[in-house]
Backbone bond lengths (Angstrom), bond angles and torsions (degrees), N, CA, C in turn:
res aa  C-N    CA-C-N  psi(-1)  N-CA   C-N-CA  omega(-1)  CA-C   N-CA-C  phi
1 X - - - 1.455 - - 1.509 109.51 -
2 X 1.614 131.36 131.30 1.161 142.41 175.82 1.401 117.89 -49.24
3 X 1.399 128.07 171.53 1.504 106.65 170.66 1.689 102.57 -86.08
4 X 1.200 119.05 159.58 1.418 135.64 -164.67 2.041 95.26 -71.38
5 X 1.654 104.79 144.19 1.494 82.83 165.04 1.387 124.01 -96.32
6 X 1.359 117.95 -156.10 1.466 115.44 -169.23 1.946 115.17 -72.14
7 X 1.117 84.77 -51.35 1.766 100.96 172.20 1.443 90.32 -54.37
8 X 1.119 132.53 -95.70 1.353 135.59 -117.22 1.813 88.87 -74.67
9 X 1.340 124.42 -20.91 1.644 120.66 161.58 1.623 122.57 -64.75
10 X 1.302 104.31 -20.23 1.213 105.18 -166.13 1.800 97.56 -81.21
11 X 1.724 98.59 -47.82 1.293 101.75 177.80 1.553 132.72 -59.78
12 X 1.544 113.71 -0.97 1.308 119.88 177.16 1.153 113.32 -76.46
13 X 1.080 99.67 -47.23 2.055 96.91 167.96 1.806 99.05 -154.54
14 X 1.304 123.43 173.95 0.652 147.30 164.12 1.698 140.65 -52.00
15 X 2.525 159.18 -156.13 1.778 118.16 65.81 1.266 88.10 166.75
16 X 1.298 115.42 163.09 1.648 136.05 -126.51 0.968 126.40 -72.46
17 X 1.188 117.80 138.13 1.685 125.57 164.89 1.638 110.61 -68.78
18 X 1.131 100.71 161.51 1.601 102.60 179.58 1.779 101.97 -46.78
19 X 1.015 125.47 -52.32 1.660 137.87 -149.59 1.697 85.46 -73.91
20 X 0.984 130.74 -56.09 1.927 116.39 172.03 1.197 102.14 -75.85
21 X 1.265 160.64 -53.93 1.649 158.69 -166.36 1.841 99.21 -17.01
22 X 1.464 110.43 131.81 1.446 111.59 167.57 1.749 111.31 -67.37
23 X 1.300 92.52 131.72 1.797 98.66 173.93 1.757 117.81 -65.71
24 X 0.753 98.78 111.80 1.855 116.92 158.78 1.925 106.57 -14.20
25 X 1.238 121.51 32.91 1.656 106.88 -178.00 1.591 116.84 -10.52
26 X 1.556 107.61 178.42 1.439 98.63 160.98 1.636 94.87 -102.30
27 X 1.608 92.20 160.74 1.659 101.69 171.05 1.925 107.95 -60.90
28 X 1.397 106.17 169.62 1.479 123.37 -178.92 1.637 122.44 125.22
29 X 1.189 116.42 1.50 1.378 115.63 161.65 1.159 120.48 -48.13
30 X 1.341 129.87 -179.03 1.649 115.37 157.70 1.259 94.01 -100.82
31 X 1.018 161.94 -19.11 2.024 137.36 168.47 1.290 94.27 -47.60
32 X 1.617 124.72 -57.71 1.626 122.52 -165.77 1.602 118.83 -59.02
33 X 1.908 100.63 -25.06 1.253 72.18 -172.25 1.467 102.15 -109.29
34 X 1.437 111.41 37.86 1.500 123.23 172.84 1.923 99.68 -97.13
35 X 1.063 125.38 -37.51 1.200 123.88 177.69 1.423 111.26 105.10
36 X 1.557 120.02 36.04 1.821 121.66 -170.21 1.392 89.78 -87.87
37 X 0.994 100.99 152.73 1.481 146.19 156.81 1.562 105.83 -32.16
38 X 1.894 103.31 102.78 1.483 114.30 -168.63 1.368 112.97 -102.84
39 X 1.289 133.58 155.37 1.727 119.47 121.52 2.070 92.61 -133.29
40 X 1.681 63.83 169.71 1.599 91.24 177.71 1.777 115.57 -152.20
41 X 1.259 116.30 158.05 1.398 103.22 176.49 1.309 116.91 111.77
42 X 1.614 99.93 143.98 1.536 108.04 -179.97 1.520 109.48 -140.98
43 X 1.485 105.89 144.91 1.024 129.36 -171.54 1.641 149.85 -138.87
44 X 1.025 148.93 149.33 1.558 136.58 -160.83 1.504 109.09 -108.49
45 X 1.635 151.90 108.44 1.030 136.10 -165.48 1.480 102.60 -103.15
46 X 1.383 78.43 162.45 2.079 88.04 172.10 1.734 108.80 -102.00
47 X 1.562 110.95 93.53 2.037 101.80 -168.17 1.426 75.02 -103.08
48 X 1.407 101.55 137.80 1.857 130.93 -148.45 1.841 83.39 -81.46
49 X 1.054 121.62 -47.64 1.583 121.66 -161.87 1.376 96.70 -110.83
50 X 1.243 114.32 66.76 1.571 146.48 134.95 1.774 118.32 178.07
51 X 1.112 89.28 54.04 2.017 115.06 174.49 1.833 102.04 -31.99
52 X 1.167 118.05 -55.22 1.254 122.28 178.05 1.431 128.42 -58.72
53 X 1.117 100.28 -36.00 1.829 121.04 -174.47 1.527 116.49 -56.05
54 X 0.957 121.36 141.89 1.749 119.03 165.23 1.672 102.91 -100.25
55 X 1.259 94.88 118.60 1.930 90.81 -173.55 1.627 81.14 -125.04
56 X 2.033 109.44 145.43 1.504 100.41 -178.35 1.613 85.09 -145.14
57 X 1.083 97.89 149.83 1.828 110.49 179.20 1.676 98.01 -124.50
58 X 1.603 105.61 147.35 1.516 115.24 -176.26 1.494 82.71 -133.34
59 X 1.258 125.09 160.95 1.217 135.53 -174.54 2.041 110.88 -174.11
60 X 1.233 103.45 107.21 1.382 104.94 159.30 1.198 108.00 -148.17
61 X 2.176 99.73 134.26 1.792 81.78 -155.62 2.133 72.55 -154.89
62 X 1.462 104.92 135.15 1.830 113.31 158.49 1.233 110.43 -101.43
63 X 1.479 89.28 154.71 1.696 83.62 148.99 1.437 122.88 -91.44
64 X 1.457 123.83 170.29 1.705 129.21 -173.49 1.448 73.27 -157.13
65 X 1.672 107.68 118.99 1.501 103.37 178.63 1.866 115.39 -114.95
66 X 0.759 129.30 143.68 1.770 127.78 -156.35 1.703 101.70 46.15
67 X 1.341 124.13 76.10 0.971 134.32 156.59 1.844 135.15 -136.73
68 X 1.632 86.61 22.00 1.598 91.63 177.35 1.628 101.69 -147.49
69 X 1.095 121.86 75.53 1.499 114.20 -170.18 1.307 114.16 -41.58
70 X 1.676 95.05 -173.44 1.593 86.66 -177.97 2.046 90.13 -155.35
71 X 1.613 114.16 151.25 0.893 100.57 161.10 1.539 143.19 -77.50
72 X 1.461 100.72 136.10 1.518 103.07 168.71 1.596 86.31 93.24
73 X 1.138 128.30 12.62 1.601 121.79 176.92 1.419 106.17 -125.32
74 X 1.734 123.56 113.64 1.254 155.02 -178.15 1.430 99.15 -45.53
75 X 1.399 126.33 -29.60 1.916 136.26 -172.20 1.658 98.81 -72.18
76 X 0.912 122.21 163.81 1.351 116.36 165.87 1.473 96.16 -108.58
77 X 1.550 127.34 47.03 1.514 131.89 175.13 1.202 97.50 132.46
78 X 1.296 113.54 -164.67 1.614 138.58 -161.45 1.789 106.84 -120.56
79 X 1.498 107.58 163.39 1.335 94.75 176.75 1.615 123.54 -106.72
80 X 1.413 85.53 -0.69 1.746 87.25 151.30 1.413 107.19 -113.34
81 X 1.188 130.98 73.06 1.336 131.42 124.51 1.409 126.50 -26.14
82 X 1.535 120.19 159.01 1.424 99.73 -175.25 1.356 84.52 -162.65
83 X 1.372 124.02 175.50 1.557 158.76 -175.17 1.485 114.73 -164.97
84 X 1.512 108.46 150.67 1.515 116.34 164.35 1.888 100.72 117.69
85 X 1.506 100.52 -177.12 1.362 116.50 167.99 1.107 121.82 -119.33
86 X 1.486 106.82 160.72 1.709 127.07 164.81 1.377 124.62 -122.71
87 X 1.341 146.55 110.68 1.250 152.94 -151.99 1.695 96.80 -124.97
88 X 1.476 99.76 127.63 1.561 114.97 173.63 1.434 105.93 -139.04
89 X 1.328 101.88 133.95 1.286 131.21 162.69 1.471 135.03 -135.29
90 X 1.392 107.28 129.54 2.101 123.74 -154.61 1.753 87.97 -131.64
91 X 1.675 112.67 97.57 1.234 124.55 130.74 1.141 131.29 -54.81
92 X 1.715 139.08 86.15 1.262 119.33 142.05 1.332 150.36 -31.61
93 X 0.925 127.58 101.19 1.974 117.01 -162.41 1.710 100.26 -78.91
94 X 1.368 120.52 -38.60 1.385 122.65 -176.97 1.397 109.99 -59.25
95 X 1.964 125.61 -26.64 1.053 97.73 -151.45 1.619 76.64 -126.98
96 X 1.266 131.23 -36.41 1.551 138.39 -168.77 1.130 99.90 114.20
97 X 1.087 141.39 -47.18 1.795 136.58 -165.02 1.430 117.67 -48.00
98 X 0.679 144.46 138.52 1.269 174.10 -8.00 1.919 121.85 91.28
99 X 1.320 102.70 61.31 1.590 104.21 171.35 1.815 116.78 -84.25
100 X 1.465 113.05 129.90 1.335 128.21 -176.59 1.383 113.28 -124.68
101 X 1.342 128.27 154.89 1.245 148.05 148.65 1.275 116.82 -157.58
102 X 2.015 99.41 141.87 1.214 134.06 169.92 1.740 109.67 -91.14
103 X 1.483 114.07 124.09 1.397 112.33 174.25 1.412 110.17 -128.19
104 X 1.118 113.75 169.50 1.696 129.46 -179.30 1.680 108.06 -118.25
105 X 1.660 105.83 104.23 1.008 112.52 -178.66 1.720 111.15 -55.38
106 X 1.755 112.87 156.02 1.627 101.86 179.02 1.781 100.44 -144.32
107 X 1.125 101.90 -20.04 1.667 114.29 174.23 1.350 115.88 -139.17
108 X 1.575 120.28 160.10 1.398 133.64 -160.83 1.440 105.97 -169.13
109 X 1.323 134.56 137.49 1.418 147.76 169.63 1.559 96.46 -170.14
110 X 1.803 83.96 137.07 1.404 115.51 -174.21 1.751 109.69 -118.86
111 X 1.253 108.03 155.63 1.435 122.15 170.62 1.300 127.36 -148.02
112 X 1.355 119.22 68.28 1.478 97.23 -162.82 1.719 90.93 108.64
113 X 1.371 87.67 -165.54 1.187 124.13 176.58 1.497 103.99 -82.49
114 X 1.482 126.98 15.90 1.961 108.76 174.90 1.505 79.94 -148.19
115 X 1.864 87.49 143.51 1.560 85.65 178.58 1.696 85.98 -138.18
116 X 1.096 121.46 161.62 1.743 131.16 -177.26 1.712 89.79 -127.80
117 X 1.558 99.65 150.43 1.683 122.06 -142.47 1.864 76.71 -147.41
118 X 1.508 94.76 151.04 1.523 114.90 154.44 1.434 100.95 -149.63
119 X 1.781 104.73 130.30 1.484 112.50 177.21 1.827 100.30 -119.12
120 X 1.271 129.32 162.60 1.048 139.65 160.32 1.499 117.13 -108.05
121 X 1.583 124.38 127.39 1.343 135.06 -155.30 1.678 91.69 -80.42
122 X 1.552 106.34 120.13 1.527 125.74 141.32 1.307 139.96 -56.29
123 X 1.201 91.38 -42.82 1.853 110.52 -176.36 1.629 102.97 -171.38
124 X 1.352 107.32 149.98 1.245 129.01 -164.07 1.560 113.92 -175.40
125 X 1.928 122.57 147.44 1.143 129.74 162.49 1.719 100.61 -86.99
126 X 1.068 120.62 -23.79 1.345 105.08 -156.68 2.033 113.89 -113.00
127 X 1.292 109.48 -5.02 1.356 116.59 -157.91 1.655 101.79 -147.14
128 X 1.269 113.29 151.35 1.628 115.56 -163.11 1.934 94.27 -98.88
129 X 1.705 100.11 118.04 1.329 101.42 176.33 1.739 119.40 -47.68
130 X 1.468 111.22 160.55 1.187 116.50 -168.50 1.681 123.55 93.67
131 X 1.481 87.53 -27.89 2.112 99.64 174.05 2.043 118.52 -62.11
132 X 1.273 93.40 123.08 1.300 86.47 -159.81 2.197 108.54 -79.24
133 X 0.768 140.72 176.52 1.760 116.82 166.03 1.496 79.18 -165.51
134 X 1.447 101.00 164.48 1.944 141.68 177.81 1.313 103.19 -85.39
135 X 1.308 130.11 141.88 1.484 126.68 124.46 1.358 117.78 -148.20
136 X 1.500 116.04 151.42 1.595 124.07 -167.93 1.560 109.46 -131.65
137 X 1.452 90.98 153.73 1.676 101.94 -141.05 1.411 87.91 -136.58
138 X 1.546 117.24 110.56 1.528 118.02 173.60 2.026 99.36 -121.10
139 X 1.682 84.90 125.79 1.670 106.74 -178.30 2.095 86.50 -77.04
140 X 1.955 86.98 127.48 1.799 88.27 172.53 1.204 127.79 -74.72
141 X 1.243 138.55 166.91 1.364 106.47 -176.42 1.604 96.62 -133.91
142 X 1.491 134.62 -177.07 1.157 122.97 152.34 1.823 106.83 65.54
143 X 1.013 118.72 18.02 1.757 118.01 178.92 1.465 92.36 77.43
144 X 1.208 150.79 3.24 1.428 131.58 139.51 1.663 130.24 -43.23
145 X 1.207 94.09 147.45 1.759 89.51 -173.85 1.490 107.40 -78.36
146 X 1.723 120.12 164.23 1.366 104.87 172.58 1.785 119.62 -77.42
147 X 0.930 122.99 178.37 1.461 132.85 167.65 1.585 146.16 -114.70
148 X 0.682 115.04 145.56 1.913 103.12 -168.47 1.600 103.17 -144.87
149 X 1.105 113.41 160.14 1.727 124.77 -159.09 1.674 91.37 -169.83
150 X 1.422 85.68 141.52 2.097 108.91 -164.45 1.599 99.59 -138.58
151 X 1.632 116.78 125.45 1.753 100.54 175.18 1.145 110.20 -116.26
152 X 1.404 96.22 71.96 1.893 123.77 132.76 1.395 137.32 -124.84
153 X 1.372 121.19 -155.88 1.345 103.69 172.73 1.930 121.24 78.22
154 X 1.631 70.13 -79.15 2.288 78.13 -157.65 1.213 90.97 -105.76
155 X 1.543 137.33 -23.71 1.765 136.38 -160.86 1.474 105.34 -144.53
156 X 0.922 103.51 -172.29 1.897 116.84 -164.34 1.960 106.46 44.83
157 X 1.315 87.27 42.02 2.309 80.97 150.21 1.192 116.36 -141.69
158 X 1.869 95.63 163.79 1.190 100.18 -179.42 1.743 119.05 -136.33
159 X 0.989 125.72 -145.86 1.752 94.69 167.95 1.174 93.38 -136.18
160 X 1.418 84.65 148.55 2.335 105.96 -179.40 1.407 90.91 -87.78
161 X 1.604 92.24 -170.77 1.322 113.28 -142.57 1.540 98.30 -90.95
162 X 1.357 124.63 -2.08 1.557 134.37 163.33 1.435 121.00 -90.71
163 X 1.537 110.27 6.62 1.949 109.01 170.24 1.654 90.35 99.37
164 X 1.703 125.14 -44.01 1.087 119.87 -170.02 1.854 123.12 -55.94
165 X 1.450 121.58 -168.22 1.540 100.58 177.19 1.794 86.19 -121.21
166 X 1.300 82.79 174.98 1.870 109.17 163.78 1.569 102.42 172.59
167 X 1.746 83.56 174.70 1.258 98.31 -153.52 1.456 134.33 -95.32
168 X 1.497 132.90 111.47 0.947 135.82 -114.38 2.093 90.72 -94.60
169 X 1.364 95.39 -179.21 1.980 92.98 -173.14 1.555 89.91 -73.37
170 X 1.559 79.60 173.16 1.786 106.50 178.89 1.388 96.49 -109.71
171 X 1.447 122.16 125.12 1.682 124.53 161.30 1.600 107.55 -85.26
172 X 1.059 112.26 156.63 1.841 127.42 173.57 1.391 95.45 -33.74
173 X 1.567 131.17 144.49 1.105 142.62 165.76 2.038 129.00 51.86
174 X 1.489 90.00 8.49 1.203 107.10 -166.51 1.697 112.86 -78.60
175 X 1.232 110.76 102.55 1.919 106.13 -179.03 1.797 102.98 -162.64
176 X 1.605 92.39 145.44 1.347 107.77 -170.32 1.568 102.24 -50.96
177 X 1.317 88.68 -179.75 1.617 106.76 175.99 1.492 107.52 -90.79
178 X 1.802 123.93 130.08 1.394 134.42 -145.96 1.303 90.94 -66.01
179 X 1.374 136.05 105.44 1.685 142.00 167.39 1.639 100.38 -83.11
180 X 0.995 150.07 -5.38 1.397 126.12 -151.68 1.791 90.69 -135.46
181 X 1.013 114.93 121.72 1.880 115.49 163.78 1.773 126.79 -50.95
182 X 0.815 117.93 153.36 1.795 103.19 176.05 1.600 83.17 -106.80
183 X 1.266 108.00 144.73 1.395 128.80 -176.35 1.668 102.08 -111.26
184 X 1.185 136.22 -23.93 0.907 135.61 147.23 1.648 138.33 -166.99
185 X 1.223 118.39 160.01 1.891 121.03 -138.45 1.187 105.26 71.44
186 X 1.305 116.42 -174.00 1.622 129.38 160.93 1.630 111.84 178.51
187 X 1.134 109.72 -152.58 1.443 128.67 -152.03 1.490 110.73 -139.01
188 X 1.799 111.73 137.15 0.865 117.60 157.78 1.460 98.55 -117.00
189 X 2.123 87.44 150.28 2.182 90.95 166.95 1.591 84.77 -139.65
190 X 1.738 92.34 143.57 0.991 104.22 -169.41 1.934 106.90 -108.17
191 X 1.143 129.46 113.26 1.197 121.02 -171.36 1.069 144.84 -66.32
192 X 1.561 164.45 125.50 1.179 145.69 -168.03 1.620 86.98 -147.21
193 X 1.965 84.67 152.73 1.450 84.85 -179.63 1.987 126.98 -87.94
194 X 1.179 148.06 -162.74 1.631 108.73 -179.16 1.289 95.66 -79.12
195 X 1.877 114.97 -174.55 1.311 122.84 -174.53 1.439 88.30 -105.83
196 X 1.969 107.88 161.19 1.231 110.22 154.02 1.728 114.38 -66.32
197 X 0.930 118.19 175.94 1.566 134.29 163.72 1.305 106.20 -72.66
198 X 1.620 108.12 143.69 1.341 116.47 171.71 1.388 129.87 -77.44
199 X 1.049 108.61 122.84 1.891 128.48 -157.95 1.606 103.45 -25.81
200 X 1.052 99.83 148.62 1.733 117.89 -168.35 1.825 113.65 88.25
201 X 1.495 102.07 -26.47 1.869 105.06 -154.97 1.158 106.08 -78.06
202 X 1.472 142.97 156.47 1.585 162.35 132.60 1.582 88.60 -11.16
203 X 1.355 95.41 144.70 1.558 91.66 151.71 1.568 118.26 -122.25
204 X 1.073 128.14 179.40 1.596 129.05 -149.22 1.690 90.84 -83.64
205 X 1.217 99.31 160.33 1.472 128.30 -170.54 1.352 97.98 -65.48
206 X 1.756 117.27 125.73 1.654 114.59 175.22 1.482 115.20 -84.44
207 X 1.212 106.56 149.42 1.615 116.53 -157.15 1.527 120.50 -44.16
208 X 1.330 112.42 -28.67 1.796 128.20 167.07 1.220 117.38 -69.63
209 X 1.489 118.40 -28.90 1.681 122.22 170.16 1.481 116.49 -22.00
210 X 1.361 94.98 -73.44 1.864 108.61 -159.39 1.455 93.87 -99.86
211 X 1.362 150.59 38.08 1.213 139.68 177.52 1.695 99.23 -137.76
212 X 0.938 121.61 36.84 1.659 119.42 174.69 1.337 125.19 -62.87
């Protein structure tokens, strides 16, 4: 597959310029001062196959863990639960347009210093609300720059039923590995490891379960 062009990236999703970007609160919630699983931060990337473009990611996102049940699941949710937003914005310079989206974060898992996020789109010029998308967020370390990763574009396809491709669903927490540098702002993620389940509950399926 070719690299994607500028338009048709912009049109995958949308997210923010500094002037919409969520503000940095101060810490003191009780999630914060429980120690869940953070990011924060906004940023401008360099995606190599649109050199010209101003593409900017905003991101502030917790975890809230067993807080969204699910059917037919004994948990009263997952333990990466999640809350918050993600704001994207893709300047075209060739054409002027301006593609955006607002999403509602719903999952979060951290490792380290990179944690991968799934938000579902609220509002948008470029993408039909309700569409769910990935992105992953690696804190730099050592005078490295930070990193960011989006699953469109270059990953998440598959081919329809005409040989052609498209783009396949997004699962909870599901996003490439951060390929693109932030050139400027960035991101902190703050790590935690998952939680147990709250006393009495099932606990989540061990990794050999569903892989037989």
């Amino acid at each position: 597959m070719g690299p994607p062009a500028a338009a048709s990236t912009a049109e995958a999703r949308g997210a923010a310029s500094p002037a919409t970007a969520p503000s940095v609160a101060t810490a003191g919630t009780a999630h914060e001062k429980a120690g869940v699983a953070r990011v924060r931060g906004a940023g401008r990337i360099d995606y190599v196959y649109s050199p010209d473009d101003t593409i900017r990611f905003s991101v502030d996102a917790e975890a809230v863990p067993f807080t969204r049940p699910l059917p037919g699941v004994e948990l009263p949710g997952l333990p990466t639960d999640a809350r918050g937003t993600v704001r994207i914005s893709h300047h075209v310079k060739a054409t002027g347009r301006t593609g955006w989206s607002v999403a509602d974060v719903d999952c979060l898992v951290t490792g380290g210093g990179t944690a991968t996020l799934t938000a579902t789109v609220r509002k948008s010029n470029v993408t039909d609300p309700g569409t769910r998308f990935g992105v992953s967020v690696q804190q730099g370390r050592q005078g490295q720059p930070d990193r960011l990763g989006f699953s469109w574009g270059v990953v998440n396809v598959a081919a329809d039923t005409t040989g052609g491709l498209k783009a396949s669903p997004v699962g909870s927490c599901m996003a490439p590995a951060p390929f693109a540098p932030v050139t400027d702002g960035g991101f902190t993620v703050r790590h935690t490891e998952l939680p147990l389940p709250p006393a009495g509950s099932a606990r989540p399926a061990a990794p050999h379960s569903r892989h037989r």
